[in-house]
N, C-alpha and C positions, 0 to 999 in steps of 0.2 A: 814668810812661810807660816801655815793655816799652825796654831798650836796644839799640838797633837794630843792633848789629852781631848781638847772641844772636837777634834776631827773622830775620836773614839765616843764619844756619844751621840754624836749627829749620826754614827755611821750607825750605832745602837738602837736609837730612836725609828731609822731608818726598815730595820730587819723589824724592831715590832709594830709599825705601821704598815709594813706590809705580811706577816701576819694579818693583821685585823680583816686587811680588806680579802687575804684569801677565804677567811673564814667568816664576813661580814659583809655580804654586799651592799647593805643600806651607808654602811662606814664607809665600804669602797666608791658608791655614789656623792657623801658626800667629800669625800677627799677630790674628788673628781669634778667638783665646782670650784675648788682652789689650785690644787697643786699642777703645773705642769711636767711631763715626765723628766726634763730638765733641771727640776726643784732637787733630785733623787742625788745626790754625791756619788755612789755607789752604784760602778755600771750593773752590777747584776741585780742591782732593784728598777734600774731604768727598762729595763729589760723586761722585767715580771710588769712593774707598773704600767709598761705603754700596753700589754696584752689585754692588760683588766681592763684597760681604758676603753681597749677598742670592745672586748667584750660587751662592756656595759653599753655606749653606743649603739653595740648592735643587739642589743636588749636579751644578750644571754646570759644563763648562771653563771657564776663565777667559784671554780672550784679547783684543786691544786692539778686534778687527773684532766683538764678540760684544758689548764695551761703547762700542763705538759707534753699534751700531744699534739699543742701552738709551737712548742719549739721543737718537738720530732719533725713537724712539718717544713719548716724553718732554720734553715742551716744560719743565718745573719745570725738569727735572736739567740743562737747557742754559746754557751762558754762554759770554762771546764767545771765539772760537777755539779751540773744545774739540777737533776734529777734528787740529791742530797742537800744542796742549798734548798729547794722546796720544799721537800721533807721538814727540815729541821725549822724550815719557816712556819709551815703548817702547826709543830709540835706546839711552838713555841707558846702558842694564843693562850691568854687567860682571859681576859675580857676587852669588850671595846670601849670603858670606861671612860678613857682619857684619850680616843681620837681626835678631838677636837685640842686639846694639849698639843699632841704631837703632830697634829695637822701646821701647827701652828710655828712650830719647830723649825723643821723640816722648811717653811718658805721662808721663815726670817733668817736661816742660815744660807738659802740659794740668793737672799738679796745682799746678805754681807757679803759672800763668795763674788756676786756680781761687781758689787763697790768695789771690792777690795783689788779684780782685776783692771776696773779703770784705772785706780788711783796708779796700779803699777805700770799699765799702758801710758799715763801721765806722767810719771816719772824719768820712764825710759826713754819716750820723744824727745825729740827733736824741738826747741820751743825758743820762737823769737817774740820778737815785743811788736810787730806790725799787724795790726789789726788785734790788738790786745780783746780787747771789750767782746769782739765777735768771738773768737777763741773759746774764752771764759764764760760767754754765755754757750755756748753748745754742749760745754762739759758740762755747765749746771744742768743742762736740760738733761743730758745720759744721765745724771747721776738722779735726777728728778722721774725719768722713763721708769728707769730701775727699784727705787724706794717706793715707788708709789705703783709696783709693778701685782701687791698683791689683792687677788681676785675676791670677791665677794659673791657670797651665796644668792644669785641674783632670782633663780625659779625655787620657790618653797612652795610647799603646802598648803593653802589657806587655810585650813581650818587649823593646823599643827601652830602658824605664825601668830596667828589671834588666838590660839590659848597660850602659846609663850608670852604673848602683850601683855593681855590680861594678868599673868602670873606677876611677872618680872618689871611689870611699868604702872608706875603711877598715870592713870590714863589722861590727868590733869595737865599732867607734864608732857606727856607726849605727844598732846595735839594742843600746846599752848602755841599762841601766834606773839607774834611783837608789834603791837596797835601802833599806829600813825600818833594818834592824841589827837587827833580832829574826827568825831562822834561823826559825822556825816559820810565822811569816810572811809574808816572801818566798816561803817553798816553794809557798804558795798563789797567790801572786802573781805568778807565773814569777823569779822575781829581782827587782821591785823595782815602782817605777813607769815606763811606759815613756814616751821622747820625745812630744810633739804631745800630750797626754794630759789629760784633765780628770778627776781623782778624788777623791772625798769624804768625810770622815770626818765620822760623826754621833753625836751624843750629848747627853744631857739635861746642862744647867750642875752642873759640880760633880764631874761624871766623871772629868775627866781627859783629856778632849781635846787640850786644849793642850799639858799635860806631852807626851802621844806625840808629836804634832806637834814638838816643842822636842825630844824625845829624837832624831827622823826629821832634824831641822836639824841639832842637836849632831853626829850620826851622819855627814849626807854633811859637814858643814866639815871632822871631825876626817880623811876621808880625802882632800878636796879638799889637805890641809895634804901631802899625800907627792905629789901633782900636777906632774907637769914641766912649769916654766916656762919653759924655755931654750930653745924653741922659738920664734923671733922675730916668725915668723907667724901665730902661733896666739892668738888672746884670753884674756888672765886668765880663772880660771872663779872664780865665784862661785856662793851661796846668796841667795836674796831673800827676806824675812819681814816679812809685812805683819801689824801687829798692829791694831785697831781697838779693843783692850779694854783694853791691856795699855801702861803706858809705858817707854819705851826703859831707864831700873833696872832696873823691875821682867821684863822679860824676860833682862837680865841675872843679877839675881838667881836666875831661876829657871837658865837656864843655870849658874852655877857652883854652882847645889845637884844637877845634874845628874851635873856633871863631876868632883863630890866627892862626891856620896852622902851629903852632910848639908845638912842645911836653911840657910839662907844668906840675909840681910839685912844691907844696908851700914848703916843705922844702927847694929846693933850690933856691926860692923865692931873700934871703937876704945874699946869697951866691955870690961867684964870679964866678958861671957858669953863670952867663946870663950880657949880656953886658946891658947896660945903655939901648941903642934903643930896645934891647927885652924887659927891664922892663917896658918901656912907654909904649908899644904895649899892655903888660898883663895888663897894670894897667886900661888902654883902655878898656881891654874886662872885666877886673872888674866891669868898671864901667856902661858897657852898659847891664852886664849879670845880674846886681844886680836891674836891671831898669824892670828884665822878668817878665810877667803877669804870676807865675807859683808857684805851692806848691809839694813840693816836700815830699817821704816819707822814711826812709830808715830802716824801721822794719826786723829784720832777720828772724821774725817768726811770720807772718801773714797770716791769714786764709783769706779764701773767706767771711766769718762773718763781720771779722775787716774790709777786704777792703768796701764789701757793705755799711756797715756801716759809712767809712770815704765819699766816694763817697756821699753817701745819707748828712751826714754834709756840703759837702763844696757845693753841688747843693742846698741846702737853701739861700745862699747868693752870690753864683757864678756862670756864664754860662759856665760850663765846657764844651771846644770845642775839647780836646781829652784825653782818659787817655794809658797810657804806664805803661805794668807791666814785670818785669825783675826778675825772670822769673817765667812761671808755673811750672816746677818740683820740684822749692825748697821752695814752699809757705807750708803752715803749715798742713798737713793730712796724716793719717794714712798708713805710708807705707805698713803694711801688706796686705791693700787691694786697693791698686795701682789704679787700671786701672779704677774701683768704684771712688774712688775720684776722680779722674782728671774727668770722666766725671761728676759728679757734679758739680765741680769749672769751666769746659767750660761750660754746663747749665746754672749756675747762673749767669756767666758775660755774656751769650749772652740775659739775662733776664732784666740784668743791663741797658746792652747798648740800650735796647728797652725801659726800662722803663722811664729812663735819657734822651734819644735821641740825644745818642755819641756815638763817635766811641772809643773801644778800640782795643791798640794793645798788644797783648798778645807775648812771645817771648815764644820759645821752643827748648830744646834739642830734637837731634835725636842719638837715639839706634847707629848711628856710629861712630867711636873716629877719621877715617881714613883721614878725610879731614883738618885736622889741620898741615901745614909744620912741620915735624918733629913729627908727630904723630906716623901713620903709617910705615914713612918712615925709622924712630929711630926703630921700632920694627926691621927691616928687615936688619939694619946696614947701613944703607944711610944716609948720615947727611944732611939739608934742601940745602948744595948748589949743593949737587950733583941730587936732583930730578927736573929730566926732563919736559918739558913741556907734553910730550906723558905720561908720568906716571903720572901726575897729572890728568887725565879724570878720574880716578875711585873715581876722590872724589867727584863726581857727587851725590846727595841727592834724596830720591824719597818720596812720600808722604807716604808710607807705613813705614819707619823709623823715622815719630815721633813718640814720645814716650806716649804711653799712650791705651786705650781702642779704638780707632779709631774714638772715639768723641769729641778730638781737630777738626779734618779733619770735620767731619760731624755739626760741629756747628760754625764753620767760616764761613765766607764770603769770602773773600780773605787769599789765605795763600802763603807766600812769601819763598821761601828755599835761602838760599844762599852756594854756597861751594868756594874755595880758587882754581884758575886756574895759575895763575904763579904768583912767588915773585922774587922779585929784593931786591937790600938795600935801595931803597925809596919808593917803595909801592909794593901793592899787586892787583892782577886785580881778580875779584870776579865774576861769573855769579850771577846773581839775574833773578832769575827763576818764574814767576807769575807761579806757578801749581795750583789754582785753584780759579776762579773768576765768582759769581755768576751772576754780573752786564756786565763782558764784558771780553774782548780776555784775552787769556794764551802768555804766548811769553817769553823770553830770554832776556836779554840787559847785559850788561858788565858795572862793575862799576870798578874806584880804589881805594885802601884805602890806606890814604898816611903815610909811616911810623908808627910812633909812636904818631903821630898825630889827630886820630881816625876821620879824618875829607876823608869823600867821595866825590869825585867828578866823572864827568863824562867824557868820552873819548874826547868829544871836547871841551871841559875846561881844560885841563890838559895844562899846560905850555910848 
């Protein structure tokens, strides 16, 4: 049972919020972007409040004699001593100072109210152990509907929102991006990826997806690392990488074959492949990689639930400045109905990265196998040293071969393809293809990926 001294000022709060909005219809407007009349504990506020709502709606004053001759009209909306509960509503007003306080109240109380009747519907069932996992994930989801149930002031004012910006936000910070590290491709990209943002990089297995991705991590932690933290207000920032393919070594691994430019596995670590000057160097990037502002995750079977959910954890006590998910085809939903999920899981990250005000990058297979050396080529009896530079152009990628319902494409921001253009025995030269960018140009650039090394560089960096 609810603790009755918190039920005595939720109910308090309640009477002078609705005050305000009798007396306040810009208050009552903007109450009316968040709360639903459901939010209200108190049926005779549910009562007043659904009237204002429709008033407002229907673009009329709102005044105590206008809802009261809503419930003369209206035998349902009546209950006892409505004429004197208005009244002493009305009296009550002193200012609308702290609407937004008590807006604020008022919904974080109808979502504990809400939890609080799962957990006891949870309690009370009926609960066996067959089909465990399905179970467990649907409650996460109610309880995930419900916390994440409260609304946001989504129509403002433009000119009232840019002098709030202006006032309240270092404009530096508010439209800072998180850059690639590859100059060639930021330029296409205004500078980087930008906040609230959902963007996708695609590519057939084998390309080299991940390496960029890992180069894009490696890239924002090693500047996250010159980061003032001596501000005591301000939240640590972090990187988030979510791997679904890859375990927490081997993502290391690939990391300090990044941060050294040689290929790198801890088994052979304490071996006699690597000379003395390579172990310094690894030990080097141990110890600068161990110094990353970053949390890593490597769950093999994680839903869009679990990610929200971790997301939503680590934005409690950290300014997450990008997150990285490797990848969307193999995260945790119902294969039978494909093309439904996936656009689900791009909905809810692109809902993420608005609600959080990050950027994520999302990574994607495409419906083609052919762009991988030795993919295609292996089919047709070619082995990778015999394919030509001229036969390599069909490994060209287009946006209609990701994979999915056509709601990766249509809910990204930026989507980045990449396919494989000639290999050597030391690297591989890759187009990285901007196809589709809603802030600014499309365009081509050429990267290399060096060996075994997953570390990218660009044509005039190359040695």
């Amino acid at each position: 049972m609810q603790d009755t001294s918190d039920l005595e000022f939720i109910e308090g709060v309640e009477d002078k919020l609705i005050s305000i909005f009798l007396n306040d219809r810009e208050a009552a407007i903007q109450g009316n972007s968040t709360l639903e009349v459901k939010d209200f504990y108190k049926s005779e506020n549910q009562i007043i409040y659904s009237i204002i709502r429709n008033l407002i709606e229907n673009g009329k004053n709102i005044d105590d004699i206008i809802v009261l001759e809503y419930i003369h009209a209206n035998e349902d909306r009546q209950f006892s001593n409505y004429e004197n509960y208005i009244h002493n509503a009305l009296n009550e007003y002193s200012s609308s100072m702290n609407v937004n306080e008590y807006i604020d109240i008022i919904k974080k109380a109808s979502i504990k109210r809400n939890l609080d009747k799962v957990c006891r519907e949870i309690i009370d069932s009926k609960f066996d152990f067959s089909n465990f996992d399905d179970k467990i994930s649907k409650e996460i989801k109610i309880f995930n509907d419900i916390a994440w149930s409260k609304k946001t002031n989504d129509i403002v004012d433009i000119c009232g929102a840019l002098s709030s910006s202006l006032n309240n936000t270092n404009i530096s910070d508010a439209y800072s991006v998180v850059p690639t590290g590859f100059n060639s491709v930021d330029k296409l990209i205004n500078g980087g990826f930008e906040k609230g943002e959902l963007n996708l990089i695609a590519a057939a297995p084998g390309t080299g997806k991940t390496a960029f991705a890992l180069n894009v991590f490696a890239h924002e932690c090693e500047k996250l690392l010159h980061f003032d933290v001596s501000n005591q207000n301000r939240k640590p920032p972090i990187v988030y990488y979510v791997s679904l393919e890859m375990t927490a070594p081997q993502i290391l691994e690939r990391l300090i074959s990044i941060n050294t430019g040689k290929s790198f596995k801890f088994s052979n670590f304490n071996s006699n492949k690597y000379s003395e000057l390579d172990k310094e160097i690894f030990q080097a990037a141990f110890d600068n990689i161990s110094k990353y502002p970053a949390k890593m995750n490597a769950n093999f079977k994680a839903s869009i639930t679990d990610i929200r959910g971790q997301i939503s954890l680590l934005a409690s006590s950290h300014d997450i400045k990008l997150v990285i998910i490797d990848h969307l085809h193999i995260m945790d939903y119902d294969r039978n109905n494909e093309n439904q999920e996936i656009a689900g899981i791009t909905k809810n990250l692109k809902q993420i990265a608005k609600e959080y005000q990050l950027p994520i990058v999302l990574l994607s297979q495409v419906n083609k196998s052919k762009n991988t050396f030795g993919g295609e080529s292996k089919k047709f009896g070619f082995n990778k040293d015999q394919v030509k530079e001229e036969e390599t152009s069909s490994n060209k990628i287009f946006l209609s071969d990701i994979r999915g319902s056509g709601a990766p494409v249509q809910d990204s921001s930026i989507i980045i393809l990449m396919w494989n253009e000639k290999k050597n025995e030391k690297s591989t030269q890759l187009t990285v293809q901007i196809a589709k960018n809603r802030s600014g140009a499309t365009g081509e650039v050429k990267l290399f990926l060096i060996g075994e090394a997953s570390k990218f560089t660009e044509p005039s960096n190359r040695e």
